[in-house]
Every structure is written in C-alpha cells, then in structure tokens.
KOLLO-870219 format. One record per residue (C-alpha): residue number from 1; residue in three letters; x, y, z. Coordinates in nm, 3 decimals, m for minus. Each point is the difference from the previous one (the first is absolute). Last residue first. Layout:
# residues N
  pos  code       px       py       pz
  NUM   Ala        X        Y        Z
...
END
This chain:
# residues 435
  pos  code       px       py       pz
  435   Unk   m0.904    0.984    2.201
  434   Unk    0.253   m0.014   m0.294
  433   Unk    0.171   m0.244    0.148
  432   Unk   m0.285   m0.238    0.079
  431   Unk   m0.100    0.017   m0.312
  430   Unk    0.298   m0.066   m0.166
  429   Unk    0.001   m0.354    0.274
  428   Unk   m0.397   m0.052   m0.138
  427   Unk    0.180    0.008   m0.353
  426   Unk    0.217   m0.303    0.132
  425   Unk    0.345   m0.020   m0.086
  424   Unk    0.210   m0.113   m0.279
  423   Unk    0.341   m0.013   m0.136
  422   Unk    0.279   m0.052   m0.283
  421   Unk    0.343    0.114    0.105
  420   Unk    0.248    0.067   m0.261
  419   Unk   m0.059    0.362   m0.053
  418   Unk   m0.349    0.060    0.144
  417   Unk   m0.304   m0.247   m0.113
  416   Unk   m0.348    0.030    0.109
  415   Unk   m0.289   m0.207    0.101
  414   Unk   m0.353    0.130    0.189
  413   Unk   m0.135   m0.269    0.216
  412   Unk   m0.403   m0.056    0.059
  411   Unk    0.091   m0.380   m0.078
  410   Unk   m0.262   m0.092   m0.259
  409   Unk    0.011    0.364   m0.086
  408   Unk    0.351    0.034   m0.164
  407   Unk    0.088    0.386   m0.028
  406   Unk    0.314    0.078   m0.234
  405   Unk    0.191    0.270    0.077
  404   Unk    0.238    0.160   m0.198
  403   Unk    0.414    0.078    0.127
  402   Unk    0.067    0.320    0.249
  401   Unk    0.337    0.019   m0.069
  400   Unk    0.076    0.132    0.351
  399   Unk   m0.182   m0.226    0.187
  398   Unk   m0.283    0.138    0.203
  397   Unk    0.025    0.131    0.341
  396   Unk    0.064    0.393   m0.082
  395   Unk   m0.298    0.123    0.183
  394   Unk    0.200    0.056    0.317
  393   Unk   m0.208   m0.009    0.352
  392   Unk    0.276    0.145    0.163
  391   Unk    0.041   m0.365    0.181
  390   Unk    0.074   m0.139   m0.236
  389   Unk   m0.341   m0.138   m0.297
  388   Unk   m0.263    0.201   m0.189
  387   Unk   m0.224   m0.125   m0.271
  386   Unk   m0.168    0.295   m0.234
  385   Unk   m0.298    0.129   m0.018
  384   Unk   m0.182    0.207   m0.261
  383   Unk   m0.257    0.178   m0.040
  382   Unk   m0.454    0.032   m0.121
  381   Unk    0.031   m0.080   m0.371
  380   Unk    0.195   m0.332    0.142
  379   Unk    0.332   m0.059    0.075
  378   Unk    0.231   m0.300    0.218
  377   Unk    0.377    0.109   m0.022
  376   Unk    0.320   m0.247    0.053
  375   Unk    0.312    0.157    0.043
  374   Unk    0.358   m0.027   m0.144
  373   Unk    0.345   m0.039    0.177
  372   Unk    0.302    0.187   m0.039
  371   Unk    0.185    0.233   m0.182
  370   Unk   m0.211    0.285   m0.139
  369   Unk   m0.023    0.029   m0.413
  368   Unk   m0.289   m0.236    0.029
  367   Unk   m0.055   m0.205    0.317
  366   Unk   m0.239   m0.255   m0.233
  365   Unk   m0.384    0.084    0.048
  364   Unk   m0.251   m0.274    0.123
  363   Unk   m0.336    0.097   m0.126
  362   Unk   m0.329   m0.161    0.122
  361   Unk   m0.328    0.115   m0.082
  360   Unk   m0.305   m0.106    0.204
  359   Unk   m0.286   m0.086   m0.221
  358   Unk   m0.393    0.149    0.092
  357   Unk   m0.307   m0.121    0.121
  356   Unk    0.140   m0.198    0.301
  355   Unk   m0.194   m0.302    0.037
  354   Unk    0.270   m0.258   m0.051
  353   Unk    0.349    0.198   m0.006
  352   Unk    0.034    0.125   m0.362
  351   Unk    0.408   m0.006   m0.099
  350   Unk    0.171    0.179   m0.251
  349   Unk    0.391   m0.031   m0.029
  348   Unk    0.285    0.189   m0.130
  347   Unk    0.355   m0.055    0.022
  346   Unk    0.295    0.216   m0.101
  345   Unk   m0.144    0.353    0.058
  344   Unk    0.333    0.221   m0.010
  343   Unk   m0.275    0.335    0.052
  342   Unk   m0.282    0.016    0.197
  341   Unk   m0.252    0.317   m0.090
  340   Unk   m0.260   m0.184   m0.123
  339   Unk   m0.230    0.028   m0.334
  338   Unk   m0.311   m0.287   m0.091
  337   Unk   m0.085   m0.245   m0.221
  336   Unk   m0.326   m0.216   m0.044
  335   Unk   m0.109   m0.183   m0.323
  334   Unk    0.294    0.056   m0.165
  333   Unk   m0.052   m0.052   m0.382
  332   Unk    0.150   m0.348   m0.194
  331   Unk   m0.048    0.126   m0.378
  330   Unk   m0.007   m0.299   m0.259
  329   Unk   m0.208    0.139   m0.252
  328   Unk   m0.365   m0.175    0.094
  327   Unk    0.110    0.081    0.413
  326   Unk    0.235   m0.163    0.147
  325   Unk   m0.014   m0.205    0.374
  324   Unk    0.331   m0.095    0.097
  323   Unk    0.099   m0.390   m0.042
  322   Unk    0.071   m0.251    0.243
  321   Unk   m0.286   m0.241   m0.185
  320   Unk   m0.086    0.191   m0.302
  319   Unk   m0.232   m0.240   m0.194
  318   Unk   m0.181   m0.088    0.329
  317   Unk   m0.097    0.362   m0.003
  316   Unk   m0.033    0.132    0.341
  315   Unk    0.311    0.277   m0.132
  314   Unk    0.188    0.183    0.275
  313   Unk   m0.081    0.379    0.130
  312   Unk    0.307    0.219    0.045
  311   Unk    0.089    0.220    0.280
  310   Unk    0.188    0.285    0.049
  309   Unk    0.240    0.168    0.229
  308   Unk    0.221    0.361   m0.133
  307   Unk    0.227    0.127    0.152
  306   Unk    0.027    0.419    0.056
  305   Unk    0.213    0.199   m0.194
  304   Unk    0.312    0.190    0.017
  303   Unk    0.233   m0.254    0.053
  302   Unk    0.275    0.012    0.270
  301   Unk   m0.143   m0.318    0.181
  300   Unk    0.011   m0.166   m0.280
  299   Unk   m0.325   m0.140   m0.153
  298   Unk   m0.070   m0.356   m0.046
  297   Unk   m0.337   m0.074   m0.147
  296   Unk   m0.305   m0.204    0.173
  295   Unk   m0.190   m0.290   m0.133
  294   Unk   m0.255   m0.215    0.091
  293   Unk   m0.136   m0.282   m0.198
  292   Unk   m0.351   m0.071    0.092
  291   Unk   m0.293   m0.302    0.060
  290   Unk   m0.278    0.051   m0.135
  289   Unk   m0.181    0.126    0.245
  288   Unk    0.232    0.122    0.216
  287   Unk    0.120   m0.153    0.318
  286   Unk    0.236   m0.205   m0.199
  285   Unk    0.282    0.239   m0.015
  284   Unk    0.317   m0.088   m0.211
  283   Unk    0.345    0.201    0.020
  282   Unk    0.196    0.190   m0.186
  281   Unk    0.298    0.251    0.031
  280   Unk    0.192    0.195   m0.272
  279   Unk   m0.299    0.047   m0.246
  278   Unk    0.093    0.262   m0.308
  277   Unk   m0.246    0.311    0.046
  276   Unk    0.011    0.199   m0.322
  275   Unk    0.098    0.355    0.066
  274   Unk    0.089    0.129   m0.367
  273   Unk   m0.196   m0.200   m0.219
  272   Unk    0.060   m0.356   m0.225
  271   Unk   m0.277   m0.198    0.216
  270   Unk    0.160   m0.253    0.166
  269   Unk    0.009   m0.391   m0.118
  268   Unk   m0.123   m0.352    0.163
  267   Unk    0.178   m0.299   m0.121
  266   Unk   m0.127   m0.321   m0.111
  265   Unk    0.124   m0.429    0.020
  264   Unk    0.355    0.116    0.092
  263   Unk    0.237   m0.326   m0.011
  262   Unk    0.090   m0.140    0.348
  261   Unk    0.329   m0.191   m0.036
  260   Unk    0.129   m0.290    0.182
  259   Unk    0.300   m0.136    0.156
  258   Unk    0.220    0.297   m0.007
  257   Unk    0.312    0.003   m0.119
  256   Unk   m0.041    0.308   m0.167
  255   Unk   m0.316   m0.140   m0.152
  254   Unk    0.138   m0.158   m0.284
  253   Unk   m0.169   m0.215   m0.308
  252   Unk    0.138   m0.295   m0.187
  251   Unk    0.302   m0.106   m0.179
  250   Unk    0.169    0.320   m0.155
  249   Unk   m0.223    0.299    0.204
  248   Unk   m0.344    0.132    0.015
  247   Unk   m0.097    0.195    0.249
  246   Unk    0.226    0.150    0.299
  245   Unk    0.394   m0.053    0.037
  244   Unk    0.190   m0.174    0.348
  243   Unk   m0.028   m0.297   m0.175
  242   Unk   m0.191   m0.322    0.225
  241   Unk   m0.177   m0.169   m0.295
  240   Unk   m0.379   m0.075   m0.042
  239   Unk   m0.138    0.243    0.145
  238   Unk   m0.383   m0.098    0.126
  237   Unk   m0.312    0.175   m0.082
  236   Unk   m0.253    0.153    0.230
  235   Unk   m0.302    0.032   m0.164
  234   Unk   m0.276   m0.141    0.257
  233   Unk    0.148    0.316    0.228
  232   Unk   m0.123    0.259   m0.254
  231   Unk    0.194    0.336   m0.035
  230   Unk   m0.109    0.336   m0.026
  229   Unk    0.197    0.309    0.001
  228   Unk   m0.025    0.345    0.129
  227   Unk    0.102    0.327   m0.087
  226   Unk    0.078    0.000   m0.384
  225   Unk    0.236    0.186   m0.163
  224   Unk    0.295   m0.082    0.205
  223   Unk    0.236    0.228    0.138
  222   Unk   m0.214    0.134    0.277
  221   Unk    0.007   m0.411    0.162
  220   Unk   m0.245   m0.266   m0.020
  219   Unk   m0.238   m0.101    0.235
  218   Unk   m0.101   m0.387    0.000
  217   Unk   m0.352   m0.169   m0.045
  216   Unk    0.044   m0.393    0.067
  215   Unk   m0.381   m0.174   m0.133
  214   Unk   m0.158   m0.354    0.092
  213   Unk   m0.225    0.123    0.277
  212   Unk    0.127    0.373    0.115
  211   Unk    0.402    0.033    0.069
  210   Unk    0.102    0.343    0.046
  209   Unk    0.327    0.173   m0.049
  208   Unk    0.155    0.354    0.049
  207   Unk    0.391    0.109    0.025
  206   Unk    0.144   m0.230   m0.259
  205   Unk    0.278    0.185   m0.174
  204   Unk    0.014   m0.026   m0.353
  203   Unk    0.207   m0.185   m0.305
  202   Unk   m0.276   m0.250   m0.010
  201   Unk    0.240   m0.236   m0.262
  200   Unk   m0.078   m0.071   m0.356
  199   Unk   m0.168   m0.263   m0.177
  198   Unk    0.009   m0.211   m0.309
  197   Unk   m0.155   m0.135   m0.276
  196   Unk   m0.383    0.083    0.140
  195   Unk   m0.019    0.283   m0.288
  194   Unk    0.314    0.141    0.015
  193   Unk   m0.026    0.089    0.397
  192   Unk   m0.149   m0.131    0.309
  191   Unk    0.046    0.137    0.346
  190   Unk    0.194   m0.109    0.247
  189   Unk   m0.002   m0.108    0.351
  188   Unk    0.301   m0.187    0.120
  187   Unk   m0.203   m0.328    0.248
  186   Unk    0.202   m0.048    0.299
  185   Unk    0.018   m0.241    0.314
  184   Unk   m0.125   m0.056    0.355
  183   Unk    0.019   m0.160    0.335
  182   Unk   m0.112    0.028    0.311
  181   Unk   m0.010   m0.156    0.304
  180   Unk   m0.200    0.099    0.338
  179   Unk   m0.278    0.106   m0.172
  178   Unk   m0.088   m0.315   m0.153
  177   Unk   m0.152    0.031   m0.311
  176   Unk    0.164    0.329   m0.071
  175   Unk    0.120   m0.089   m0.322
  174   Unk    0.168    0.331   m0.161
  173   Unk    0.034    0.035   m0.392
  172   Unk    0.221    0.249   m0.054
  171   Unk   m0.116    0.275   m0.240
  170   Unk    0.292    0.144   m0.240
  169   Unk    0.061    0.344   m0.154
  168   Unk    0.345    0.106   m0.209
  167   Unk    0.212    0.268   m0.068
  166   Unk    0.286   m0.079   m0.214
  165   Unk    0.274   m0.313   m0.050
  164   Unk    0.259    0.139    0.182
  163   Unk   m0.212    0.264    0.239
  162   Unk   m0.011    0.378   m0.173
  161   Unk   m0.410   m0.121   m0.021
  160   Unk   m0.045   m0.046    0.381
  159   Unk   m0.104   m0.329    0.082
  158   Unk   m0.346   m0.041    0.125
  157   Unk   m0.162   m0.239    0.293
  156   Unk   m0.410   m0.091    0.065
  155   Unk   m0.119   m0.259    0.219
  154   Unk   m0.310   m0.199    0.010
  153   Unk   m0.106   m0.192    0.303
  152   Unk   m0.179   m0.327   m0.026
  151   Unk   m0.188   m0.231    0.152
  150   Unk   m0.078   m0.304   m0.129
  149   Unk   m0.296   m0.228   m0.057
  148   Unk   m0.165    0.173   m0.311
  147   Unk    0.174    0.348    0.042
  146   Unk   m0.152    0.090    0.362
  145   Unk   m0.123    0.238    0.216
  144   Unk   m0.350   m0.122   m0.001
  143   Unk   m0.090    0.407   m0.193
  142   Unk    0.205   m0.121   m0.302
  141   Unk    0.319    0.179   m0.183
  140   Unk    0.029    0.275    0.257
  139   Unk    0.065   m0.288    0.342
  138   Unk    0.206   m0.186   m0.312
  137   Unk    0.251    0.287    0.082
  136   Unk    0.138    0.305   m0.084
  135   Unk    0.307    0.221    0.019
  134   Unk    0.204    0.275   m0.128
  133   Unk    0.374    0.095   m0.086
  132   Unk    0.317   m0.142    0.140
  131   Unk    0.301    0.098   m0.201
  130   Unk    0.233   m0.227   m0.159
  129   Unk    0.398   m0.035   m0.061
  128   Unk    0.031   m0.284    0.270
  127   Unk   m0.309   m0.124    0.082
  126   Unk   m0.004   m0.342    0.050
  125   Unk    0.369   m0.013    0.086
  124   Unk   m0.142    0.263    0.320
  123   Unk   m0.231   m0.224    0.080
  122   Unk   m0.339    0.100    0.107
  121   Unk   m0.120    0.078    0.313
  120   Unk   m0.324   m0.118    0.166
  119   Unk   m0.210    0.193    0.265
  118   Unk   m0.348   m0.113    0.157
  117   Unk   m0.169    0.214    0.264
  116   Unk    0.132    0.332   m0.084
  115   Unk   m0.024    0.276    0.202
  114   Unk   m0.234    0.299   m0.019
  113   Unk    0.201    0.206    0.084
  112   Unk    0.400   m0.104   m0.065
  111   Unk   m0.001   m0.067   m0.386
  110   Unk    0.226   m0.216   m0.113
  109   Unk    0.327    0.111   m0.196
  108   Unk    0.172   m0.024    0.308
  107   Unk   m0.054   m0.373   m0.069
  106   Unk    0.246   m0.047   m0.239
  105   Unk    0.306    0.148    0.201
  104   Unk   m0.078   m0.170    0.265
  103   Unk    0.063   m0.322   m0.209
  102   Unk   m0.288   m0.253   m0.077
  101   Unk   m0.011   m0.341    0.174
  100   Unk   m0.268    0.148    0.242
   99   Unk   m0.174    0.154   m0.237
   98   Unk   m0.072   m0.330   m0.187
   97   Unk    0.198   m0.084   m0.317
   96   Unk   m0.112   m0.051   m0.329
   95   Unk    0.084   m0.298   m0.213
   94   Unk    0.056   m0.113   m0.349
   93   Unk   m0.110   m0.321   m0.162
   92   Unk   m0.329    0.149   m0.117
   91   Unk   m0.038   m0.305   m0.254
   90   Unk   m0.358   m0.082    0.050
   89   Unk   m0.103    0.362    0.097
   88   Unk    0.023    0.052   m0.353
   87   Unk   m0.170   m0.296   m0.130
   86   Unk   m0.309    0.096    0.240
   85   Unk    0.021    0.338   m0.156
   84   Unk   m0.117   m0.121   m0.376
   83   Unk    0.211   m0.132   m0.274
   82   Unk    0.041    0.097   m0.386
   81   Unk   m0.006   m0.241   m0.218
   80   Unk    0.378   m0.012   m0.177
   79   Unk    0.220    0.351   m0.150
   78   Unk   m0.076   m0.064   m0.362
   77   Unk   m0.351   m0.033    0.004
   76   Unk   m0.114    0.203    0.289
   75   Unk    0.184    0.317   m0.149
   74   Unk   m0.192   m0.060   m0.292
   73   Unk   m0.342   m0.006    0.214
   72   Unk    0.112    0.308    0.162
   71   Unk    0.045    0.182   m0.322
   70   Unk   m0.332   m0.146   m0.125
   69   Unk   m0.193    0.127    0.277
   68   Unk    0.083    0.366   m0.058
   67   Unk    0.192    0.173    0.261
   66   Unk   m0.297    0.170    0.125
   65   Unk    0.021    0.446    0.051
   64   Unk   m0.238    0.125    0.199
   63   Unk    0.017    0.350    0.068
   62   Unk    0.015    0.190    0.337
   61   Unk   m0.202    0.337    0.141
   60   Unk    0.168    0.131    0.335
   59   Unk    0.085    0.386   m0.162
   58   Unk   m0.385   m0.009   m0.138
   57   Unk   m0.113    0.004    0.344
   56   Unk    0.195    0.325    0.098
   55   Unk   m0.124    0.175   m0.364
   54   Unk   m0.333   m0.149    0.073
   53   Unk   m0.004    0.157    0.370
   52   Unk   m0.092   m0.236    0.275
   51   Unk    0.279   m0.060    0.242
   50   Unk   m0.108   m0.045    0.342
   49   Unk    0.223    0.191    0.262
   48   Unk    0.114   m0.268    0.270
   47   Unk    0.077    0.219    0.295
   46   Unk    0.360    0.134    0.156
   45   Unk    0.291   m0.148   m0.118
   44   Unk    0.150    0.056    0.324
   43   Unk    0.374    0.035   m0.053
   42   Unk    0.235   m0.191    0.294
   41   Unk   m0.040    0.143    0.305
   40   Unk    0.252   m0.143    0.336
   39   Unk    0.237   m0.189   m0.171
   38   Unk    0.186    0.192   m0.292
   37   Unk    0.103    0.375    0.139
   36   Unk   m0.011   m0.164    0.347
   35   Unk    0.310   m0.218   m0.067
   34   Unk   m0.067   m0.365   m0.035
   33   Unk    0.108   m0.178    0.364
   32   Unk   m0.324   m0.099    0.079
   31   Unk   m0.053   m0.167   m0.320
   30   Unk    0.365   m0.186    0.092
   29   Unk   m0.199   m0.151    0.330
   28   Unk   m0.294   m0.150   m0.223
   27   Unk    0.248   m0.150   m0.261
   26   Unk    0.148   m0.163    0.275
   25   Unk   m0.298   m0.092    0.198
   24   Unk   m0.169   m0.125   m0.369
   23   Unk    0.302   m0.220   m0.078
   22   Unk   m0.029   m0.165    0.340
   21   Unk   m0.387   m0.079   m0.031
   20   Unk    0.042   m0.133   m0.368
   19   Unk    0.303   m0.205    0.125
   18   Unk   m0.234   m0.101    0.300
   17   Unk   m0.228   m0.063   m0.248
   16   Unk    0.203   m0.263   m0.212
   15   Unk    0.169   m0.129    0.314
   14   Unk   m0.366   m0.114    0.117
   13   Unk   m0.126   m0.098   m0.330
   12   Unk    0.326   m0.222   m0.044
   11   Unk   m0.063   m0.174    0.378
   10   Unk   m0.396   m0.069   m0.130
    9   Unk    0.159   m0.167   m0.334
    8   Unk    0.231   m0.226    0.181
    7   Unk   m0.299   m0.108    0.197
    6   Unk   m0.237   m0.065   m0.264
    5   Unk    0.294   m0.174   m0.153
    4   Unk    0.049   m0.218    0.304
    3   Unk   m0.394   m0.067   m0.007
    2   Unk    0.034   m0.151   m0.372
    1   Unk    0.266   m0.230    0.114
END
C-alpha cells in the first residue's frame, strides 16, 4: 500500500509541474505580446542611496505600546485557555488546491520568470469578499523550518471597510505538512479594548507580516494610528459561537465566524510628523546579527518621492522573544535604511549569500497604473537588475500585484501569494533570472 501512494504521489508531482511548466509557456508567450511602451524597459531604480540624515532616520522611529498584561489575562478568563498553533492546524478542515486543479484564470496571476515550482489556489467560497495580503511561514518563525513538528504557512486576507459587516484582517492557518495537500483555517485578529472586556476587529489591510519565534508582526493600514501590530501565537483564543459579529456577544464570544481570534499582545506607533514612513512590505533577514525586520514603503508610481527600505534590529532578550529591540523609552530606531527610486514596491526581501559581505535587496513592484504584469528587481548601492523573460527580453515577468515575500532558508525557496494563488520558487531560480 505505502508504495502505491508513493506512486500516486510521483504521477501528481508530474501533472503539478507540467501545469507549472504550461502556465509559464502561456504566460511567457502573452509577455511577448505586451506592447513595447510596457515590455521592453521598465524604470531602473537606479542605486541603493543610504539614508543617514537624523531628520530621514527620525521619519522610521516606532513606539512601543503593550496591551497591559492584565487586559489579556481578563480576556483569558472569560473567553477559555488560550491554545497554541498545533491546535490550529488540528482542525484545518479546509483545503487548497494544486495548480493544476486551479483555473487559468487563477494562475495568470503567477509570475512567468522565474517560475514557480509549487502553486496552490484557494477557493473561491473561501474567499469570497476578501483580499489576499502577505505571507510567512514557520521557515521565519525558527531557522529548522519548522513550528514544533509542522509546517506552516501564514496567510494574510482583509475586507474592505464599506463590506456588510466592515473591514476586517484574518491569518489562515496553512499546514503544509505534506506538500501535496493542504489545508487551512482562520484566526480574526483583533485587538483588545475596555480593559480586556472585549475586542474589536483589525479593520486594516494586511500587506506585510513576519513570523520570528513565538511572535506574528502585521502591517497596518494609513488609517490606523499605529503601523504594525503584534500578536503572540501561544494566545490564540477560540470563538465560542459562530455570529457573523466581533467581541463580545449574548452567549459567548464571536469572531465573525471564525474559529479563533488572535488578540494584539503590543503595537508599534509612528512618530506624529509630516513624512512618517508607515511599513507596507516586511520581511525577516537572518543574515544579520541579530536577526532583522525589513521593511520597505509603497510609493505610487506618480509620487514625488523616492521609497524608502529599512531595517530593524530584534530584541536577544529572552524577555522579548519576537519582539523589536527598544531602547529605555520604548523607541525601536532603524539600524540601516536607505532611498530607491522603485516605486509600487509590494515585497521586500534581504538576503546575505554565504561569504558575500553585503545583502542583496529584493523588490518586486506591482504593474502600477500600467496594465499588466509586475517585475522583480535585485539592488544594491552599486544598481539594479531586473528579471527578463519573451523573447524581447521584457522586464515585466512578475505578477501584477506584486504580493510580499517571505524567504524560508531550510529550503532556499522564496514564498509569495498573488490573488488566489499561493506560491514558491527557489531564490537560486530569481537568481538565475536576474543573471
């Protein structure tokens, strides 16, 4: 028996890839087909210009603020212990399908060069009303690429506020055990209010996240006043009825019909000036020491100003596991940030190759205000370069939306998500591309 599913699973790789392989032709044959005014040069972003002015440092400067210990404590109490990840992926009773079950329609949202190597789609009942934001996986959370025994892929959706019921953010909870089935389901996240006796909705989009050791760090949106917030994955709390409202209600506590709930353990605010940076994309780099959160800003590609990239130190006190490091008043400072010309950056990544003395910037940037597809850059203080794919050498070869990127180095693959498709590739197969 076990050698007939080896089997079955061997004849599903091999429709899986040709899928991959046949998507990519396509794609690769409309690129060539993308009028000259969009395929052929899209806008060099030029060099890496290091930021190092106080006023352009101060700009990046965030505030701790904890959601005090009793509030969470209180929430604890009436809602039921809370549970950890492994109870999460426990009752994942929803699947994703693989590329080759997804419609054509779906997978022209994948990028054509580089390819991806593993594709999944989710289901349109799934996500109905919802729109994909970023991803992360247990490859951020711990360097052995896994959440305990599992791994795990963390993805972000948002309902628009003029939605019945308002705006929204959720993280599904993705077990990738076995890569040729998964399945998932939803925590709401929300943030506590009235002292622990309640909580309210994430009414944001979800365009950054990072999972380091027992700590989810989300983006929040421009009409929020904080930029990012913090939630712990040993906190995740369970709904106890199925109502389509959020917090407290007559007989328990709702989640939108969610399963669980994250509540916000901290949140990270902006400095109160004209030309604070707010985080759109971020990403984790462990080939700093400490380890860093990346970020990078989303500017239009009509703006009059360059984008900003950044970096973040995090804390090696075991009292701040997943947490920023502050200083005595609660200030996180970049510790490296820098000015490029790319514009419609929505993923950001920096990588270190062993023995190279510098990181390698990666910056995929949505199609903008051009129809299309998006491209992928590499930049450093000395260019830029960006993957090419047709046979006029086009640079648009991204996906359009240009989702976040999350690296996972046990694997060497880089994962993204692009309307309902959720993918990854290897960053040796960027490399290639860009080369």
């Amino acid at each position: 028996m076990k050698q007939r599913g080896r089997h079955r699973r061997r004849r599903r790789g091999r429709a899986l890839s040709a899928a991959l392989t046949g998507a990519a032709l396509a794609l690769t044959g409309a690129a060539t087909m993308i009028s000259a005014s969009q395929a052929t040069v899209a806008d060099d972003p030029g060099v890496l210009k290091p930021l190092t002015s106080a006023a352009g440092t101060d700009a990046l400067r965030l505030t701790e603020h904890r959601v005090p210990a009793p509030w969470l404590d209180r929430l604890s109490a009436q809602m039921g212990e809370p549970v950890g990840v492994d109870a999460v992926l426990g009752s994942a009773d929803r699947a994703l399908r693989d590329a080759d079950d997804c419609t054509a329609e779906d997978r022209e949202a994948l990028p054509v060069s580089p390819a991806a190597t593993r594709a999944y789609c989710w289901d349109r009942a799934d996500t109905e009303g919802w729109r994909p934001g970023a991803v992360t996986t247990s490859g951020d959370a711990d360097e052995d690429g896994r959440w305990g025994t599992h791994r795990v892929v963390l993805s972000a959706w948002a309902r628009d506020a003029d939605t019945p019921g308002g705006g929204l953010a959720r993280v599904s909870f993705v077990d990738a055990d076995d890569p040729a089935r998964l399945s998932h389901t939803s925590a709401l996240l929300a943030v506590p209010v009235d002292g622990g006796h309640d909580y309210r909705g994430l009414a944001s989009p979800v365009s950054g996240m990072v999972w380091y050791q027992d700590k989810l760090l989300v983006t929040a949106g421009s009409g929020d006043r904080d930029a990012l917030y913090v939630y712990d994955l040993d906190r995740i709390q369970r709904a106890t009825t199925e109502a389509d409202a959020v917090g407290r209600v007559p007989g328990g506590w709702a989640a939108d019909g969610h399963p669980y709930v994250l509540p916000a353990v901290a949140s990270y605010r902006l400095p109160d000036t004209d030309g604070a940076a707010r985080p759109g994309a971020l990403s984790l780099d462990r080939g700093t020491a400490p380890d860093s959160l990346v970020a990078g800003e989303r500017v239009s590609a009509d703006g009059d100003r360059p984008t900003r990239l950044w970096r973040y130190a995090f804390s090696t006190d075991p009292a701040r596991t997943g947490l920023p490091a502050t200083d005595t008043a609660g200030h996180v400072d970049a510790v490296e940030a820098y000015e490029t010309g790319a514009a419609e950056v929505g993923g950001v990544l920096s990588h270190r190759p062993a023995g190279a003395v510098r990181s390698e910037w990666y910056l995929s940037r949505a199609a903008g205000g051009q129809d299309g597809r998006g491209t992928l850059w590499r930049q450093n203080t000395e260019g830029a370069r960006a993957a090419e794919c047709g046979a006029d050498r086009s640079q648009r070869c991204w996906s359009g939306l240009a989702g976040s990127l999350s690296y996972e180095g046990r694997t060497g693959e880089v994962w993204s998500q692009s309307g309902r498709m959720l993918f990854a590739l290897p960053l040796a197969s960027v490399e290639d591309a860009l080369d």
